[in-house]
Residue frames as a rotation matrix with the C-alpha (Angstrom) as fourth column:
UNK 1
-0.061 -0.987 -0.149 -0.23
-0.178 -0.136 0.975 32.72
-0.982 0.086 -0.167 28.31
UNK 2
0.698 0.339 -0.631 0.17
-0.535 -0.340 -0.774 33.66
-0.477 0.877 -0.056 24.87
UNK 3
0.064 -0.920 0.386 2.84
0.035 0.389 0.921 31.03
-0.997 -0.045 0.057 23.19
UNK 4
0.261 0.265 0.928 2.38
0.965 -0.087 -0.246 31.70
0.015 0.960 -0.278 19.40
UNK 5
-0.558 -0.789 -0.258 4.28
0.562 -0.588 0.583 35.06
-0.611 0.180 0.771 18.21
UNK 6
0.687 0.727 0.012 1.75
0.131 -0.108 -0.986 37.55
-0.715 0.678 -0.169 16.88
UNK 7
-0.258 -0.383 0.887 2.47
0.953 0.053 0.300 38.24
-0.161 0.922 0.351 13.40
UNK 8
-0.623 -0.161 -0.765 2.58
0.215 -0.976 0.031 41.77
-0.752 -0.145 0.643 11.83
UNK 9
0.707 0.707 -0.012 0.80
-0.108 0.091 -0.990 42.66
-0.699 0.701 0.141 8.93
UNK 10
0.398 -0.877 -0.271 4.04
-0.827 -0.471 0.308 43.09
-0.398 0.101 -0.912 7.58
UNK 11
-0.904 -0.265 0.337 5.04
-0.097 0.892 0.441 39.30
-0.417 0.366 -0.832 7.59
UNK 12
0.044 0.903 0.428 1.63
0.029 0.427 -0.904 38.59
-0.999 0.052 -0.007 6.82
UNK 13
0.735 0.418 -0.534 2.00
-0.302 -0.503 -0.810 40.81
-0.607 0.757 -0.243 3.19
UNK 14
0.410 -0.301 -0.861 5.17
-0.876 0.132 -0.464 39.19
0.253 0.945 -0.209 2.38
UNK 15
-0.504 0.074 0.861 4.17
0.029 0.997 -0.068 35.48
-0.863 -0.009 -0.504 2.84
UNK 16
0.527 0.712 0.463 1.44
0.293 0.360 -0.886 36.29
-0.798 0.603 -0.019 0.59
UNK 17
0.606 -0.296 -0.738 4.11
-0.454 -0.891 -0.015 37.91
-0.653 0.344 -0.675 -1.62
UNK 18
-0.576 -0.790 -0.208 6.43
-0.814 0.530 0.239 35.48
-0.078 0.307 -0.948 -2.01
UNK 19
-0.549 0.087 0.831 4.10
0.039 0.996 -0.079 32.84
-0.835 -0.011 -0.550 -2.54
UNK 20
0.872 0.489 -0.032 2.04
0.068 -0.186 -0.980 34.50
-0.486 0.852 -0.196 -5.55
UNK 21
0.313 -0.721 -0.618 6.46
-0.840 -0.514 0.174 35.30
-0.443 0.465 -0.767 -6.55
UNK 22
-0.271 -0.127 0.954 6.50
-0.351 0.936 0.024 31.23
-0.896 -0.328 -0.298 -6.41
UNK 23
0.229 0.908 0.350 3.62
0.193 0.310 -0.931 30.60
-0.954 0.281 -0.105 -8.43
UNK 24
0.668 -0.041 -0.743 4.63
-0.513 -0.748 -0.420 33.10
-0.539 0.662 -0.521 -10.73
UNK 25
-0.145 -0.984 -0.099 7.98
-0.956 0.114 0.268 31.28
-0.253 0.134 -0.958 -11.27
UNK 26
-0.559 0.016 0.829 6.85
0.199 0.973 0.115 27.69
-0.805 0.229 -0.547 -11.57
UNK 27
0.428 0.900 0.083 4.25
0.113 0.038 -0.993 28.57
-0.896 0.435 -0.086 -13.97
UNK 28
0.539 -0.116 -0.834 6.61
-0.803 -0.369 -0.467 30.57
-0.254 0.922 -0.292 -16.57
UNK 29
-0.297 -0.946 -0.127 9.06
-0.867 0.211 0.452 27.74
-0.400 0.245 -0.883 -16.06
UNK 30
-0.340 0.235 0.911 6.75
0.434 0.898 -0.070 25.04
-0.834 0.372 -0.407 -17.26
UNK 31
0.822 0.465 -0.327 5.29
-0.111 -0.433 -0.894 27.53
-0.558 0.772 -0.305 -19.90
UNK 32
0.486 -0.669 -0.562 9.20
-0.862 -0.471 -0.185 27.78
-0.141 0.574 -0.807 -21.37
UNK 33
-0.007 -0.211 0.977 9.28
-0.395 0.898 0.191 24.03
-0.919 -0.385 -0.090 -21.06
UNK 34
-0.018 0.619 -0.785 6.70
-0.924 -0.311 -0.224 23.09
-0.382 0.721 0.578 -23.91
UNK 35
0.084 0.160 -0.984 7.83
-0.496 0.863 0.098 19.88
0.864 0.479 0.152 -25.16
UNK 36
0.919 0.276 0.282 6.86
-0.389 0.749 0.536 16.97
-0.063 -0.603 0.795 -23.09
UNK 37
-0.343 -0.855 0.389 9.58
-0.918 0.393 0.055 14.30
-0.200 -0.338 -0.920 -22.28
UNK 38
0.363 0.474 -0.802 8.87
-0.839 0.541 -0.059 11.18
0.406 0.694 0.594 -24.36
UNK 39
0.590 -0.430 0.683 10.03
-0.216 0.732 0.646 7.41
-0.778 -0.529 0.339 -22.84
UNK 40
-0.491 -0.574 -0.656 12.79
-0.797 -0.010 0.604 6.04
-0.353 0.819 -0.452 -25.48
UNK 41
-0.722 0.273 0.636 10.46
0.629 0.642 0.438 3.20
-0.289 0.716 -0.635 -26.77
UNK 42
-0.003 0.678 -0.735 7.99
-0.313 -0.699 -0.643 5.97
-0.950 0.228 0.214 -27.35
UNK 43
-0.623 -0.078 0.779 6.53
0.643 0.515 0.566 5.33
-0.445 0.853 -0.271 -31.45
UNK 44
-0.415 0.549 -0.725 4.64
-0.210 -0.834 -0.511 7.95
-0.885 -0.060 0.461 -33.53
UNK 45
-0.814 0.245 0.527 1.81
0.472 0.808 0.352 7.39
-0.339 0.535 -0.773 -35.53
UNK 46
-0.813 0.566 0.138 -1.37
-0.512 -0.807 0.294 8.86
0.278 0.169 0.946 -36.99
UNK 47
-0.807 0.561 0.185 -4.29
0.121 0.463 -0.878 7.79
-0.578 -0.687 -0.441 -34.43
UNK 48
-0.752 0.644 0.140 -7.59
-0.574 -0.745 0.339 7.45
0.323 0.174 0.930 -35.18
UNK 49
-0.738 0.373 0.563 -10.22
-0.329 0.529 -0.782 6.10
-0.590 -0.762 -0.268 -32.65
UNK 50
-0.446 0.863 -0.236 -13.04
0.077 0.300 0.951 3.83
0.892 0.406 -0.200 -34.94
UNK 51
0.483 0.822 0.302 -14.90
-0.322 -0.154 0.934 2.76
0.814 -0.549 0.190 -31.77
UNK 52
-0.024 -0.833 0.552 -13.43
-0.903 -0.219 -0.369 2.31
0.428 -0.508 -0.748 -28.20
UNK 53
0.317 -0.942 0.114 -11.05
-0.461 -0.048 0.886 0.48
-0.829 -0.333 -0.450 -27.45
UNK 54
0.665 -0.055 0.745 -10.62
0.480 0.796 -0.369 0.11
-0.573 0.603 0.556 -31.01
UNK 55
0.628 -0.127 -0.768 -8.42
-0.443 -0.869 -0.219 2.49
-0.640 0.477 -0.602 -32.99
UNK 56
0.820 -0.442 0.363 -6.14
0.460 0.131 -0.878 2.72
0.340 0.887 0.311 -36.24
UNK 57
0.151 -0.928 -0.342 -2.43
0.117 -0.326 0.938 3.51
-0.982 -0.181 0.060 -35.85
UNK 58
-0.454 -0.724 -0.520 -1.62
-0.487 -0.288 0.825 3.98
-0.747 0.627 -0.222 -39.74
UNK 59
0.035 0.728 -0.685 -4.41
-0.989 0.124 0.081 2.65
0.144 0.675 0.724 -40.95
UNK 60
-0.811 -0.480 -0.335 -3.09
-0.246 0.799 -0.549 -0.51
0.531 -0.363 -0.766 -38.94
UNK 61
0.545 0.820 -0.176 -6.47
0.000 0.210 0.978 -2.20
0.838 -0.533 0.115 -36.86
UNK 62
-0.763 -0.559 0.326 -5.14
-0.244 -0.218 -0.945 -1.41
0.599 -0.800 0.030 -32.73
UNK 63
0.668 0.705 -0.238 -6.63
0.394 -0.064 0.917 -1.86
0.631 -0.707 -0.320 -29.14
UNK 64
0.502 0.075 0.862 -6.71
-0.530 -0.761 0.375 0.11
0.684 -0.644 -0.342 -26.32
UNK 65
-0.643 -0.189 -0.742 -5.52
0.271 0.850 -0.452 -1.54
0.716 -0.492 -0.495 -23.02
UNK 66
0.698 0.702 0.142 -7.57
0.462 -0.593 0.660 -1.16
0.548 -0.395 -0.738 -20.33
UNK 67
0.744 -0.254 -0.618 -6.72
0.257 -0.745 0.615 2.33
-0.616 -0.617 -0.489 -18.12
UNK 68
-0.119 -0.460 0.880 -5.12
0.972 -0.233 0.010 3.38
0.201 0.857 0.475 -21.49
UNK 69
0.124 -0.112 -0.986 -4.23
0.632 -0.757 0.165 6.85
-0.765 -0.644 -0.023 -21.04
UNK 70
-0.094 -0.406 0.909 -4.12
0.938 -0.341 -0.055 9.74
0.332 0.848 0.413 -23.76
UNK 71
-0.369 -0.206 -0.906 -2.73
0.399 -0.916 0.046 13.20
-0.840 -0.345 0.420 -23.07
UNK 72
0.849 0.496 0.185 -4.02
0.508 -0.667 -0.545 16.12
-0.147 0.556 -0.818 -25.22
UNK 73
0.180 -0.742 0.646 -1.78
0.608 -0.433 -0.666 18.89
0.774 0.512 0.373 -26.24
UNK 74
0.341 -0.098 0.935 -2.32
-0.418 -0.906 0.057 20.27
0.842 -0.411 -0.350 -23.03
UNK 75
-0.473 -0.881 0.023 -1.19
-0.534 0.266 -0.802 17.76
0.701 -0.392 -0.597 -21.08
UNK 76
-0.535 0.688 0.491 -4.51
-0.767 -0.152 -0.623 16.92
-0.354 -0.710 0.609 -19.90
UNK 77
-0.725 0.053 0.687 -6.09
0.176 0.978 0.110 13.58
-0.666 0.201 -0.718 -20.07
UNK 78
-0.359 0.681 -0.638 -8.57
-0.933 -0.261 0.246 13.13
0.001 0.684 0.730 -23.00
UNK 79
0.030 0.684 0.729 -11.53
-0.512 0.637 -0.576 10.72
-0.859 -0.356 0.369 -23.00
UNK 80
-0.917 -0.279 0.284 -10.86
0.162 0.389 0.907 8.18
-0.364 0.878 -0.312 -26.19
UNK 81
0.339 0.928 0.155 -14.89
0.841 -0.225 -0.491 9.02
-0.421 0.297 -0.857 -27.08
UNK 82
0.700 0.012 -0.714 -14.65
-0.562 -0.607 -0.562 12.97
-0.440 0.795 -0.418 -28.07
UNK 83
-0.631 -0.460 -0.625 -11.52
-0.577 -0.260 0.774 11.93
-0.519 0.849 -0.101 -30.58
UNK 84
-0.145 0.377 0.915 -13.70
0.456 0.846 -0.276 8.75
-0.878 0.377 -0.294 -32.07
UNK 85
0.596 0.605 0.528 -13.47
0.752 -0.191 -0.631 9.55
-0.280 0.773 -0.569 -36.05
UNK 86
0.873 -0.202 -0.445 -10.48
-0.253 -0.966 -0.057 12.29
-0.418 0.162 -0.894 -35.89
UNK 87
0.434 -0.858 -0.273 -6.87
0.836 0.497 -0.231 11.54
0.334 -0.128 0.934 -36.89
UNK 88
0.925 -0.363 0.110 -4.30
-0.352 -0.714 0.605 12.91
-0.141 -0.599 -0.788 -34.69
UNK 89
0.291 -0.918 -0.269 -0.60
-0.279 0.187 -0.942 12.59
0.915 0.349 -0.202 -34.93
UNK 90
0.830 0.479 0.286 0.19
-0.418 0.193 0.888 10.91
0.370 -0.857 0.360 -32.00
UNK 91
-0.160 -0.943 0.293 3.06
-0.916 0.031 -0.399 9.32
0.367 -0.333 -0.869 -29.36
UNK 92
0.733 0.679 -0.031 2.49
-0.570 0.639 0.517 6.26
0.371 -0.362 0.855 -28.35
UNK 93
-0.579 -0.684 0.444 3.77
-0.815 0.485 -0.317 3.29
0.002 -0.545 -0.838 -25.88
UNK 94
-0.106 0.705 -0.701 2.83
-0.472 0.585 0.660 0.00
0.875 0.401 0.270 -25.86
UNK 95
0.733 -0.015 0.680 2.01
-0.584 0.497 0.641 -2.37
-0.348 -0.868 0.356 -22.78
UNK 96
-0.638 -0.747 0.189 4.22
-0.629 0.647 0.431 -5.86
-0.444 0.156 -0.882 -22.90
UNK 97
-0.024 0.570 0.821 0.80
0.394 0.760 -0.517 -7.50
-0.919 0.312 -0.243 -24.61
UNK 98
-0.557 -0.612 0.561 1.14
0.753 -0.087 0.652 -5.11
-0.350 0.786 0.510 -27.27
UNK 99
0.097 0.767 0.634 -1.45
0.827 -0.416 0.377 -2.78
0.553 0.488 -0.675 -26.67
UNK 100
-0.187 -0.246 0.951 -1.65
0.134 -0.965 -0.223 0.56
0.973 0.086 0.213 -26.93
UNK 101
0.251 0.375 -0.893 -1.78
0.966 -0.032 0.258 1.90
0.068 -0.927 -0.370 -23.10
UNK 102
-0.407 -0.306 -0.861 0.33
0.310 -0.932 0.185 5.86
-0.859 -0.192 0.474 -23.25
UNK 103
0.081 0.180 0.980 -0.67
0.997 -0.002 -0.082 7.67
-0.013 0.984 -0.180 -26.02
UNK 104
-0.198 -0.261 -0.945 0.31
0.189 -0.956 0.224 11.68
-0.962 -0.135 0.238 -26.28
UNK 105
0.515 0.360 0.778 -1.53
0.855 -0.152 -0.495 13.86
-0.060 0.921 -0.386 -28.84
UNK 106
-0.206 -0.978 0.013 1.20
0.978 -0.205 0.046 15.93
-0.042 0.022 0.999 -30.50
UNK 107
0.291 0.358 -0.887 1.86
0.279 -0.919 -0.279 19.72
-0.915 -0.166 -0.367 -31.05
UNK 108
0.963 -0.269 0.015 2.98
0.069 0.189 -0.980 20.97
0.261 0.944 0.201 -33.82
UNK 109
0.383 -0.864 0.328 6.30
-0.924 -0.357 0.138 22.01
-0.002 -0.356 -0.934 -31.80
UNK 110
-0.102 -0.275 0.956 6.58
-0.709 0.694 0.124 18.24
-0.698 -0.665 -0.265 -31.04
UNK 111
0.887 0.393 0.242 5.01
0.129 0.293 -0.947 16.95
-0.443 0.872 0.209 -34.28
UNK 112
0.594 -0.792 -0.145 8.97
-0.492 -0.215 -0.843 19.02
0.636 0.572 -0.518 -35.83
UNK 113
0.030 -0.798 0.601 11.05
-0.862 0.284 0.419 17.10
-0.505 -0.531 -0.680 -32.69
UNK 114
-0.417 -0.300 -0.858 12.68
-0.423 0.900 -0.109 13.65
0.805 0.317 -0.502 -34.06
UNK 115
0.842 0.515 -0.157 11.53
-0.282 0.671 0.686 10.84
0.459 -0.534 0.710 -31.63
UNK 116
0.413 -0.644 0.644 13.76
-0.898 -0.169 0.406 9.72
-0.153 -0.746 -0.648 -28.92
UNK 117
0.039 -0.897 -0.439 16.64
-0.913 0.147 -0.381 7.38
0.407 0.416 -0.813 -29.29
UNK 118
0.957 0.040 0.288 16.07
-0.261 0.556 0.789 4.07
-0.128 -0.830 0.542 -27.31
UNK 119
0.092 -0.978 0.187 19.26
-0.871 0.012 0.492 2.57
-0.483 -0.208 -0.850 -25.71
C-alpha cells in the first residue's frame, strides 16, 4: 500500500520554481536595503588596528574586548589582523568596560548617513 501521493513532474517543476522565485526576491530585497541598521549608542571614528587587540580610534590609544566583532562593508566578519596598519572609517559600540566589542567598517553610502539618535 502506497500512502504518499505520487507527485507529477509538474508539481515537481513548480516547487523548484517558486523556490529559485523566493531566492530571487529575498536577495534583491536585501540588495535595495544597503545601509546596515546601527544601535543608537553606535559612535564613529577613524579605526586603525596598531597590533591586536590594540587599535587607535582618532588617534586615541583603544582595546579590543575579547570576541570583539568587526563587520566589513559586506557585512561579513573581518579578522582584526588583515586591517593591522589601515585606517578605516568605522561604527563602533562599546562593551560596559569601555571597550571596543561591535565595530562596522563603513561604506561610503553609510560614511554620507548622520549617526543615529540615542533616546
Amino acid at each position: 500500500m502506497n500512502r504518499c501521493a505520487s507527485r507529477s513532474p509538474f508539481f515537481l517543476l513548480q516547487s523548484l520554481a517558486m523556490a529559485l522565485l523566493a531566492m530571487l526576491f529575498a536577495t534583491s530585497a536585501w540588495a535595495q536595503m544597503g545601509l546596515r541598521p546601527f544601535p543608537p549608542q553606535t559612535q564613529r571614528a577613524v579605526m586603525q588596528i596598531t597590533q591586536t587587540p590594540e587599535l587607535l580610534l582618532n588617534g586615541v590609544s583603544e582595546r579590543l574586548s575579547p570576541g570583539a566583532r568587526i563587520h566589513g562593508r559586506d557585512n561579513l566578519l573581518v579578522m582584526s589582523g588583515t586591517l593591522t596598519g589601515q585606517q578605516v572609517l568605522v561604527n563602533y559600540v562599546r562593551e560596559s568596560s569601555g571597550q571596543v566589542y561591535e565595530v562596522w567598517i563603513l561604506t561610503d553610502a553609510e560614511a554620507a548617513q548622520a549617526l543615529p539618535v540615542g533616546p
